[in-house]
DOLOMAR-224585 format. One record per residue (C-alpha): residue in one letter; z, x, y; residue number from 1. Coordinates in steps of 0.02 Angstrom, whole numbers. Layout:
<sites>
  logu      zz      xx      yy  lumdo
     A       Z       X       Y    NUM
...
</sites>
This chain:
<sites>
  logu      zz      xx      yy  lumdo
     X    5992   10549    4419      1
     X    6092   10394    4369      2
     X    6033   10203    4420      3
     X    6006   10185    4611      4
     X    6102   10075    4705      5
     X    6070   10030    4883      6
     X    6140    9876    5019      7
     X    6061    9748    5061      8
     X    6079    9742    5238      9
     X    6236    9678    5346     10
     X    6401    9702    5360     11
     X    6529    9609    5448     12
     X    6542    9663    5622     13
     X    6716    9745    5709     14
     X    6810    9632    5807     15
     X    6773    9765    5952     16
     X    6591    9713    5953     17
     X    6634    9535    5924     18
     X    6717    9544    6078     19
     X    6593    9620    6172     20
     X    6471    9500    6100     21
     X    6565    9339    6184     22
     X    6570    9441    6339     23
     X    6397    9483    6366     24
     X    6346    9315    6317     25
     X    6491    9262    6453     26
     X    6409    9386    6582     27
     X    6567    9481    6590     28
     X    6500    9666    6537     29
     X    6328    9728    6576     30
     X    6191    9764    6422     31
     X    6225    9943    6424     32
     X    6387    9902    6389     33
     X    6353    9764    6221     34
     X    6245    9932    6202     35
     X    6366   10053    6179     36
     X    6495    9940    6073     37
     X    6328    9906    5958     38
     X    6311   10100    5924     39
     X    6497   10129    5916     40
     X    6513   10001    5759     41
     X    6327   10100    5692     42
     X    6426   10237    5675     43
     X    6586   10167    5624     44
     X    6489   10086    5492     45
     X    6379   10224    5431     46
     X    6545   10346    5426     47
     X    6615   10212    5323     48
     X    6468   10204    5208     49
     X    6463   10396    5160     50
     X    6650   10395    5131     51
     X    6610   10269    5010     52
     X    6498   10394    4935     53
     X    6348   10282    4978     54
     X    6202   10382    4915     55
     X    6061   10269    5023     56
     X    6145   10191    5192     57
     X    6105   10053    5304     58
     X    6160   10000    5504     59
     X    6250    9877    5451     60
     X    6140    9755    5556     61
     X    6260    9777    5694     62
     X    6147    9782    5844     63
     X    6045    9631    5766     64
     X    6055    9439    5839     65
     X    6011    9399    5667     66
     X    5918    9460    5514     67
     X    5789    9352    5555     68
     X    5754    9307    5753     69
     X    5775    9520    5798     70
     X    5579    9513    5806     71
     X    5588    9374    5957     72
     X    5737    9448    6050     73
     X    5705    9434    6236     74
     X    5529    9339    6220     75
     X    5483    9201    6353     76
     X    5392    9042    6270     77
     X    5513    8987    6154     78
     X    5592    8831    6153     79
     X    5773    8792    6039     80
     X    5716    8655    5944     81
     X    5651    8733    5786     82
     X    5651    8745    5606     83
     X    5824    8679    5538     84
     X    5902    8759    5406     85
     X    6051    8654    5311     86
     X    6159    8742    5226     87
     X    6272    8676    5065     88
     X    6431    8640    5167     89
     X    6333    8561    5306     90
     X    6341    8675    5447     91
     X    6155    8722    5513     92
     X    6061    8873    5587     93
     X    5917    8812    5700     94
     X    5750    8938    5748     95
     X    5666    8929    5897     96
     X    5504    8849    5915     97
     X    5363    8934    5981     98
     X    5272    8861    6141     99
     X    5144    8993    6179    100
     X    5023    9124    6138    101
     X    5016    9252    6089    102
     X    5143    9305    5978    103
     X    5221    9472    5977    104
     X    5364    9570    5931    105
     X    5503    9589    6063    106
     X    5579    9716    5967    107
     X    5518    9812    5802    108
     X    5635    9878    5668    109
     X    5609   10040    5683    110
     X    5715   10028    5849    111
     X    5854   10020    5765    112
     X    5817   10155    5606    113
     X    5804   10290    5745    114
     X    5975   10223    5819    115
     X    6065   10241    5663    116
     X    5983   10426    5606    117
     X    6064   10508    5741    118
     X    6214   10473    5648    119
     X    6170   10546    5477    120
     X    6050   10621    5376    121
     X    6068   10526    5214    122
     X    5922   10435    5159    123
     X    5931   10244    5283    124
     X    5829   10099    5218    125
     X    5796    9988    5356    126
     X    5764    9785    5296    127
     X    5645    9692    5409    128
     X    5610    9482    5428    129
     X    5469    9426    5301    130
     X    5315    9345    5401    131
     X    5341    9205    5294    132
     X    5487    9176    5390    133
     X    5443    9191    5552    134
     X    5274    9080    5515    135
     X    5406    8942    5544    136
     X    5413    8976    5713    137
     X    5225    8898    5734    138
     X    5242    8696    5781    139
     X    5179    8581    5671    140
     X    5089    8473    5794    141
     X    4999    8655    5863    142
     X    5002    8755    6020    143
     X    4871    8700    6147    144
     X    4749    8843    6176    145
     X    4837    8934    6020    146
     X    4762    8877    5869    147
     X    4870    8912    5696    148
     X    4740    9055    5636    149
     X    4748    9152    5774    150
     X    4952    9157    5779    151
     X    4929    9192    5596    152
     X    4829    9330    5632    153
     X    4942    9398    5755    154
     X    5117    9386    5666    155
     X    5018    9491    5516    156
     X    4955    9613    5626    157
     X    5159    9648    5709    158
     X    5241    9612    5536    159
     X    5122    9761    5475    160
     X    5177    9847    5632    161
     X    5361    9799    5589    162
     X    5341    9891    5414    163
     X    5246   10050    5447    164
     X    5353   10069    5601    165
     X    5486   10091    5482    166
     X    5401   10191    5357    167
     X    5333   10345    5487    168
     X    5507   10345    5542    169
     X    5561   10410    5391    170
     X    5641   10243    5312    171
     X    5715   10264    5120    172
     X    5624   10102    5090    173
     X    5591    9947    5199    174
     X    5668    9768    5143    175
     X    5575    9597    5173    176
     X    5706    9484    5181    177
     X    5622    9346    5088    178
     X    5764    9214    5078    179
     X    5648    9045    5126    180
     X    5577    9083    4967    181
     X    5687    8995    4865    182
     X    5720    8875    5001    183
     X    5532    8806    5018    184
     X    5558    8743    4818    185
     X    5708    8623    4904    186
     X    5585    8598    5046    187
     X    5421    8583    4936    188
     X    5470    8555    4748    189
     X    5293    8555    4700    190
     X    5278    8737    4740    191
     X    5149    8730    4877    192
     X    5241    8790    5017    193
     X    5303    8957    4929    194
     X    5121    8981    4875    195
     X    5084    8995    5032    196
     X    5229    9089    5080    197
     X    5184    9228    4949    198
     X    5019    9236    5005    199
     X    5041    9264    5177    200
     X    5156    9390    5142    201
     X    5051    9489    5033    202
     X    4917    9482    5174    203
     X    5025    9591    5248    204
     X    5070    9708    5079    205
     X    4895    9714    5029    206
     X    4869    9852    5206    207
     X    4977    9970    5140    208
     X    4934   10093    4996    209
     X    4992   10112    4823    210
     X    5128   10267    4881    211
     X    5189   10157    5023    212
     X    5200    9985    4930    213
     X    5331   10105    4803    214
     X    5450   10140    4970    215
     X    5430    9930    5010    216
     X    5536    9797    4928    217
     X    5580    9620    4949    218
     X    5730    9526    4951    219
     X    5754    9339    4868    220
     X    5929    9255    4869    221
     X    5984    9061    4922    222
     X    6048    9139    5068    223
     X    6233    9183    5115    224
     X    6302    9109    5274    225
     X    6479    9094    5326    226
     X    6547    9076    5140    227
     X    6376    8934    5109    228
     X    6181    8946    5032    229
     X    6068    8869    5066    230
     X    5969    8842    4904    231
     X    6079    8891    4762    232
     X    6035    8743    4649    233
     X    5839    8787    4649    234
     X    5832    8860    4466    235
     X    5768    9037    4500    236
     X    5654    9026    4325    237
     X    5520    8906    4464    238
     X    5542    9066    4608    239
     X    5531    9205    4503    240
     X    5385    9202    4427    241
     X    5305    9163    4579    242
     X    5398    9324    4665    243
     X    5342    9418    4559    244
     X    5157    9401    4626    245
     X    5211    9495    4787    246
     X    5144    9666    4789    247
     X    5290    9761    4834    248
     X    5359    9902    4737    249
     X    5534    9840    4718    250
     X    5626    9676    4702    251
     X    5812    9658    4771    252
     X    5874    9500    4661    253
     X    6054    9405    4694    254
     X    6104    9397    4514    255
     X    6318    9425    4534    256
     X    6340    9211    4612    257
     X    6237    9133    4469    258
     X    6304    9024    4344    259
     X    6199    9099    4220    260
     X    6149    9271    4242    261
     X    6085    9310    4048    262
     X    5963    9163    4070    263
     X    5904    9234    4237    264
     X    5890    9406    4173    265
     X    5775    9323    4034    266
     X    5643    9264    4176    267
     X    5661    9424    4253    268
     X    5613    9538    4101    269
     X    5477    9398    4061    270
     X    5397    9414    4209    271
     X    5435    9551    4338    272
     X    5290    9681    4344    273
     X    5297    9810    4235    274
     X    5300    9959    4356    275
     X    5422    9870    4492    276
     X    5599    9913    4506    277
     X    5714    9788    4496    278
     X    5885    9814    4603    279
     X    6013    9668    4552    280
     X    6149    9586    4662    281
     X    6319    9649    4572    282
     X    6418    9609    4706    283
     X    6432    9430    4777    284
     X    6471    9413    4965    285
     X    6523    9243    4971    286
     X    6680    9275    4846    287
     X    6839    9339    4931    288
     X    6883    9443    4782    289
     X    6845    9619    4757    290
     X    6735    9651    4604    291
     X    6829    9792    4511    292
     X    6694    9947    4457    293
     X    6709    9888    4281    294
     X    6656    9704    4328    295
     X    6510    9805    4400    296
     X    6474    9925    4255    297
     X    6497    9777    4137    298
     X    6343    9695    4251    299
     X    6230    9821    4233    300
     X    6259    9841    4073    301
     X    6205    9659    4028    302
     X    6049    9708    4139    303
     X    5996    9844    4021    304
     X    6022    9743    3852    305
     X    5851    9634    3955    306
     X    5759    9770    4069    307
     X    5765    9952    4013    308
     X    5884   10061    4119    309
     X    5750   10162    4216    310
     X    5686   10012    4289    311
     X    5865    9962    4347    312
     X    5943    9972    4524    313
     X    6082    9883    4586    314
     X    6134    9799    4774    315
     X    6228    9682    4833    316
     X    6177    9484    4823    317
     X    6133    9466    5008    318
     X    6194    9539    5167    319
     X    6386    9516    5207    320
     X    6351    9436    5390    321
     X    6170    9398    5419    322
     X    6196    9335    5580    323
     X    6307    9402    5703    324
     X    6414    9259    5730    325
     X    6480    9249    5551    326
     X    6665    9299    5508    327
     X    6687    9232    5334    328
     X    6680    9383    5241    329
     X    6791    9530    5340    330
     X    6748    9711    5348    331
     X    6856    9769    5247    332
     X    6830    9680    5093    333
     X    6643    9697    5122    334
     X    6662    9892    5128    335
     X    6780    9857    4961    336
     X    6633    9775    4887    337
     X    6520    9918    4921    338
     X    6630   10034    4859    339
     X    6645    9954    4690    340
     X    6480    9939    4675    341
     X    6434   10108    4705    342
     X    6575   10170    4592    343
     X    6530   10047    4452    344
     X    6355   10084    4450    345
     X    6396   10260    4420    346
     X    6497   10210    4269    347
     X    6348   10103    4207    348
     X    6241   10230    4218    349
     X    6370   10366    4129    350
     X    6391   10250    3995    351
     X    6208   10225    3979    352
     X    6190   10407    3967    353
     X    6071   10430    4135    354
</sites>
């Protein structure tokens, strides 16, 4: 059947929804409105995406905030003055802080898997926010009445929700976007914070079963943010083998923007668990120019000389526009990206004889 190869998550948004984006938030068109311009560019994008020949597809993200605040969309006690994420040419992205109990979802992902199947019936893979990442949302100095176990307790019980939501809907697979992992070495060098991050997450892994866990994957990059990361100079060889420990059946890896791939690809073969697939960025958002398919099927071909093919899969790095705002990368040379990634991955796998 050839290597798989699957997105990562979002694309660049049309400059029709753009528009209606800065309108709605302008209180010039009503939310049924911002509604129906989100499911227009669903289906513009998942068109697009079996043109392509795109044998798994995704939404594109396009009726998302953000890949990561979704889950608090339209909650009350929340307060702007979170978490502060820096990013490598300086610009920010702030989270919200959370001012009261108890925490739930505003909106689960499954909300928007069942949006984008009535537009095809191609295998979708829906991604959803880690916990880890939304654990950031809890104050430091505590919530009165709203002790730090019990909001623990609660985001595990709606990130489970999140994921088997997902899963009876009929989801491909289901993506943890897992991108503070590699920030919390920059944050915590001594490698206490992403212990903790792992093992909050697998909290939530360890509920699901062996058949499920092969459908759930997660994804680590140093994030991807108009043309910026956020932790590319944390050397991957400290996060991986600490990834690794997550019990998910798949691991989505940003490989294509590294200065070194062989040396990365030596970690990964070291240490990634022996019946986990392993899906490697071949395409790299951030660069404005277009991989060609043999770039790709030169990639995966390097891959295979570390990890043997049927454990291979290829994807993009990260998403093309994580949150909604960003325009650095445009749609069409994100859908160019996809397209040579998808094409060279077929090569790669002809040439490996799959």
């Amino acid at each position: 059947m050839g290597i798989p190869t699957e997105p990562i998550g979002s694309i660049p948004r049309p400059p029709a929804l753009l528009a209606a984006l800065t309108d709605h938030a302008a209180g010039r068109i009503a939310d049924t409105e911002l509604a129906t311009a989100q499911d227009q560019a669903v289906a513009d994008t998942i068109t697009r995406l079996e043109h392509i020949g795109c044998p798994v597809l995704v939404d594109g993200e396009q009726s998302k905030p953000s890949f990561a605040t979704y889950p608090i969309t339209g909650l009350a006690g929340l307060a702007p003055d979170g978490a502060v994420i820096p990013f490598a040419d300086g610009h920010t992205r702030q989270l919200p802080r959370l001012t009261t109990g108890p925490f739930r979802y505003g909106v689960h992902a499954d909300t928007y898997l069942r949006a984008a199947r009535r537009h095809t019936r191609l295998p979708l893979k829906q991604a959803v926010i880690a916990p880890s990442a939304l654990s950031l949302l809890y104050p430091g100095d505590g919530i009165d009445d709203y002790p730090r176990k019990s909001f623990i307790d609660d985001l595990i019980a709606e990130a489970e929700a999140d994921i088997r939501g997902c899963l009876d809907a009929g989801a491909h697979a289901v993506q943890l976007d897992f991108t503070e992992g590699r920030l919390s070495l920059k944050l915590d060098p001594s490698g206490g914070l992403l212990q903790d991050f792992v093992a909050l997450n697998n909290q939530v892994l360890e509920r699901f079963g062996a058949e499920e866990r092969a459908r759930i994957g997660v994804h680590t990059c140093p994030g991807g943010d108009q043309d910026s990361t956020h932790s590319l100079d944390v050397d991957y060889a400290d996060l991986l083998p600490k990834l690794f420990a997550l019990k998910a059946g798949n691991f989505y890896i940003q490989l294509a923007s590294e200065p070194d791939p062989s040396r990365v690809l030596d970690v990964i073969a070291t240490h990634a668990p022996p019946e986990a697939r392993i899906f490697l960025g071949v395409t790299d958002p951030i660069d404005p120019r277009v991989e060609t398919p043999e770039q790709v099927r030169d990639r995966v071909l390097e891959a295979a000389r570390h990890l043997s093919a049927d454990r291979l899969g290829t994807c993009d790095d990260c998403g093309f526009a994580p949150f909604a705002d960003d325009t650095s990368t445009s749609r069409e040379i994100a859908f160019a990206k996809i397209a040579a990634r998808v094409e060279g991955t077929a090569l790669a796998s002809e040439a490996l004889g799959l």
